[in-house]
C-alpha positions in Angstrom: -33.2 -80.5 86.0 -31.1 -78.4 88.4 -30.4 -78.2 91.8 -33.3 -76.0 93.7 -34.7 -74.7 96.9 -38.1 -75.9 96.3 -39.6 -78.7 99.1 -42.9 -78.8 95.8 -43.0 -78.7 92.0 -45.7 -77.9 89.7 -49.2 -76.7 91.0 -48.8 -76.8 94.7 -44.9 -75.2 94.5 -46.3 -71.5 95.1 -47.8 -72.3 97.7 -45.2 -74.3 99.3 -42.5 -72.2 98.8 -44.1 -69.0 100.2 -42.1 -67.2 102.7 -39.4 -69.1 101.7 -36.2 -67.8 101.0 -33.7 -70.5 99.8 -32.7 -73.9 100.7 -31.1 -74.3 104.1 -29.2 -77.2 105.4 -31.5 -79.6 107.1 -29.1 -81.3 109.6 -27.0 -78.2 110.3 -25.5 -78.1 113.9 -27.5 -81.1 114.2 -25.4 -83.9 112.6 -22.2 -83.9 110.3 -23.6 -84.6 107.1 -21.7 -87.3 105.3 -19.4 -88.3 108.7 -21.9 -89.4 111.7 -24.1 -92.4 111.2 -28.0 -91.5 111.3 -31.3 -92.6 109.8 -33.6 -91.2 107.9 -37.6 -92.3 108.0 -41.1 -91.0 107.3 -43.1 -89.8 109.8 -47.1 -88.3 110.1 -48.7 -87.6 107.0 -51.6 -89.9 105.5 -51.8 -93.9 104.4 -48.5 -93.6 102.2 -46.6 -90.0 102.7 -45.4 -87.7 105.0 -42.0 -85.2 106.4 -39.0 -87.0 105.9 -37.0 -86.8 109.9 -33.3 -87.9 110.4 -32.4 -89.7 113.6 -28.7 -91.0 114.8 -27.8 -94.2 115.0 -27.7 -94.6 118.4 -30.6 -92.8 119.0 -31.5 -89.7 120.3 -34.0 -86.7 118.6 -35.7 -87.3 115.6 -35.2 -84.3 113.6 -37.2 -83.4 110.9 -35.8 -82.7 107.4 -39.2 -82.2 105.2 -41.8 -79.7 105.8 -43.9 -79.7 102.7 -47.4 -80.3 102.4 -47.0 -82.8 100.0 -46.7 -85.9 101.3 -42.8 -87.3 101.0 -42.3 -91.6 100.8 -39.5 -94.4 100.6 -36.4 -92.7 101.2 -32.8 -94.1 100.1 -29.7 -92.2 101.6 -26.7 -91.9 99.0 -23.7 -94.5 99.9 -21.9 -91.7 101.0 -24.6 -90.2 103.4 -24.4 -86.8 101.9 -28.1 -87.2 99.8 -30.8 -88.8 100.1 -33.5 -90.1 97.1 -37.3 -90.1 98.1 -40.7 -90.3 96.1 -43.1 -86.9 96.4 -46.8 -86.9 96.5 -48.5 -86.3 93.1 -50.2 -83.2 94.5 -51.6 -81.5 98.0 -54.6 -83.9 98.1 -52.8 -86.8 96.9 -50.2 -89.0 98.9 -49.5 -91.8 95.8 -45.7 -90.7 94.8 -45.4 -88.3 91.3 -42.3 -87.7 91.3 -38.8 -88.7 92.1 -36.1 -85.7 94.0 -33.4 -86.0 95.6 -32.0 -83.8 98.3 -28.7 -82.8 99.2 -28.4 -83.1 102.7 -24.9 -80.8 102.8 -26.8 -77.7 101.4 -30.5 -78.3 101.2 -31.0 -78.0 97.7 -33.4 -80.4 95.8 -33.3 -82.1 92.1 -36.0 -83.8 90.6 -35.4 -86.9 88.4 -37.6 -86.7 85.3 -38.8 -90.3 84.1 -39.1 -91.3 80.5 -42.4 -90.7 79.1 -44.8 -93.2 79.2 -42.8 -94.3 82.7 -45.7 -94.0 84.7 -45.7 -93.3 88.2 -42.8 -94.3 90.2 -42.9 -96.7 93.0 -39.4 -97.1 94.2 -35.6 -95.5 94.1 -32.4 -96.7 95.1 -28.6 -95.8 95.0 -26.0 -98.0 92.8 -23.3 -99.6 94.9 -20.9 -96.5 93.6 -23.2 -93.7 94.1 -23.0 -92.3 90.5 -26.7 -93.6 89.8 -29.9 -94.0 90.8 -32.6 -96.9 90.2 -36.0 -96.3 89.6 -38.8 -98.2 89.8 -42.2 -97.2 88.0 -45.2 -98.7 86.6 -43.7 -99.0 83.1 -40.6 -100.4 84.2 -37.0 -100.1 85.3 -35.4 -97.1 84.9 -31.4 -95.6 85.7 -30.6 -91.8 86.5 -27.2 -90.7 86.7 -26.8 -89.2 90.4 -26.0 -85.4 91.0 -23.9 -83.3 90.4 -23.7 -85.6 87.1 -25.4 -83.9 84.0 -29.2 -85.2 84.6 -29.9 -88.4 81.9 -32.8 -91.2 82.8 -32.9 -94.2 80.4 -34.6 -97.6 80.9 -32.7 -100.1 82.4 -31.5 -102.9 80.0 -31.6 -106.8 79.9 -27.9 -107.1 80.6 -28.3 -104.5 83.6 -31.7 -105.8 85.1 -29.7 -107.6 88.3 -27.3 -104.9 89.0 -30.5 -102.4 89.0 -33.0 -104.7 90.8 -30.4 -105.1 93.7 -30.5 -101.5 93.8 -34.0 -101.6 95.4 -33.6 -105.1 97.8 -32.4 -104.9 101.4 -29.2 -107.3 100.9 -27.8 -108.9 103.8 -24.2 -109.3 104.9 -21.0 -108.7 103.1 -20.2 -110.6 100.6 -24.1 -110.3 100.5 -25.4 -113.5 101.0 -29.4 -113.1 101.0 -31.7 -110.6 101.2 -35.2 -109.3 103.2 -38.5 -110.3 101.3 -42.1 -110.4 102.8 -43.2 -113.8 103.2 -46.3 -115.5 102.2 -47.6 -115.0 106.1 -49.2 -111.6 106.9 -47.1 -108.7 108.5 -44.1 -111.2 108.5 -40.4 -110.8 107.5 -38.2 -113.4 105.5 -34.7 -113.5 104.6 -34.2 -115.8 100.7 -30.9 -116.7 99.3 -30.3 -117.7 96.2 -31.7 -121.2 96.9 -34.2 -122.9 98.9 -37.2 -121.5 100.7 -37.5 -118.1 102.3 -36.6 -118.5 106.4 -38.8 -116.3 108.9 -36.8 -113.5 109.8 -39.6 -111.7 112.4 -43.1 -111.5 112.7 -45.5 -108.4 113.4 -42.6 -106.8 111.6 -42.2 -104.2 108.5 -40.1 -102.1 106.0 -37.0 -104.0 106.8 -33.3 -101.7 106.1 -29.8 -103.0 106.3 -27.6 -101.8 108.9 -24.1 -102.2 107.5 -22.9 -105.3 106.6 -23.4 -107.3 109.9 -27.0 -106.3 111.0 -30.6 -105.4 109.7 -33.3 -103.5 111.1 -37.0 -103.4 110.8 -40.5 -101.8 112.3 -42.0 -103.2 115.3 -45.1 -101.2 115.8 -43.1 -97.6 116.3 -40.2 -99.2 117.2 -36.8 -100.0 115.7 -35.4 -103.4 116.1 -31.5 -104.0 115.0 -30.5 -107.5 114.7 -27.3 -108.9 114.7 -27.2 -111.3 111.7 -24.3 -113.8 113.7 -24.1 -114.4 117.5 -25.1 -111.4 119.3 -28.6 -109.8 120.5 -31.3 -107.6 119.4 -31.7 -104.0 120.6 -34.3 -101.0 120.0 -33.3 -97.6 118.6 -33.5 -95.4 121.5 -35.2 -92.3 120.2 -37.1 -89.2 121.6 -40.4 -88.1 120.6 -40.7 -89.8 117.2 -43.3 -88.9 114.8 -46.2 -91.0 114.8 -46.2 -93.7 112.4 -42.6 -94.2 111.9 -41.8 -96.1 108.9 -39.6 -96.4 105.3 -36.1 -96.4 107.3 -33.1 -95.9 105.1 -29.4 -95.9 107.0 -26.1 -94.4 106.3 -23.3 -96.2 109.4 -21.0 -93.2 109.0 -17.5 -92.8 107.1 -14.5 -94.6 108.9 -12.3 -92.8 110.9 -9.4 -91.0 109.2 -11.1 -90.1 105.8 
């Protein structure tokens, strides 16, 4: 469990990584990593995975930052911008996630996060509030990684830290947060639930819902970005050029304030 070059593991990583000399910076002279605000989102592939592409916030080229043949899913950017967690396709042929990595997006390097056996396959990652963890989400349960450059160590998630680690993997909304996104019992429909009462519609024809810093939230419509305003304010689209086709799993980083 150490930082590598590789964009594969197992079987499929010879083939993957031939040609290839090392791990190169996937944003450089693009973006500064860890300062400017941008996206990142899936793009192409088959049903669930594809490359991983990076856009900025106020739109522009989507660059790509995956080039595997394996398909890459559900990507969650670090609190700090500066890495981002993903699921990878079990093999070539198959696009169901196998595996957990996560990339740093200053130097290009990749670690994998190796689940407890008997895990199962994982489903879905996210970043702890701090940054110094990961939470996974697998068949067999709930499961915390400390983050890199931390020694590598994966243990289930306990009764007393079930919350904290569930919140991990929601789209919370404001700040305090005050709710968060869910899908609601109509079809390809977006709902916002608090701690009490009934879920309200957010959007409909809508999907894979992010927040957007503490005041807005975005979400899919058809292959296009929505950002709400969760006060007063109106909705706009992310302006981008030549997406992928079928755009989807957006994760977002707003960028570090000025003067740090």
């Amino acid at each position: 469990m150490r930082w590598s070059g590789s964009r594969a593991h197992g079987a499929a990583a010879a083939l993957l990584l031939a040609g290839c000399s090392g791990a190169l910076p996937p944003l450089r002279g693009q973006m500064e990593v860890g300062r400017d605000a941008y996206a990142v989102f899936v793009g192409g592939g088959g049903a669930a995975g594809g490359d991983l592409y990076a856009v900025r916030t106020d739109g522009g080229a989507a660059l790509p930052i995956t080039f595997s043949n394996v398909g890459e899913m559900r990507p969650a950017l670090s609190p700090d911008g500066t890495m981002v967690a993903f699921l990878r396709g079990a093999s070539l042929r198959d696009s169901t996630p196998g595996s957990v990595w996560v990339m740093n997006l200053l130097s290009g390097g990749e670690r994998e996060l190796e689940l407890p056996k008997g895990a199962g396959p994982p489903e879905r990652v996210g970043w702890a509030r701090d940054g110094r963890s990961l939470v996974v989400r697998a068949a067999g349960g709930l499961y915390r990684a400390n983050a890199p450059p931390a020694q590598a160590e994966t243990r289930a998630v306990t009764a007393e830290d079930r919350v904290a680690a569930e919140s991990s993997l929601a789209v919370l909304l404001g700040e305090p947060v005050f709710a968060r996104v869910v899908p609601c019992a109509e079809p390809r429909a977006l709902c916002v639930a608090g701690d009490t009462g009934a879920p309200g519609l957010l959007a409909r024809d809508a999907r894979d819902a992010a927040r957007w810093g503490s005041d807005s939230v975005a979400f899919f419509v058809g292959d296009a970005v929505e950002i709400r305003p969760l006060g007063p304010g109106r909705a706009r689209r992310l302006g981008w050029v030549s997406p992928p086709r079928r755009p989807r799993g957006m994760t977002v980083f707003l960028g570090a304030p000025r003067g740090q």
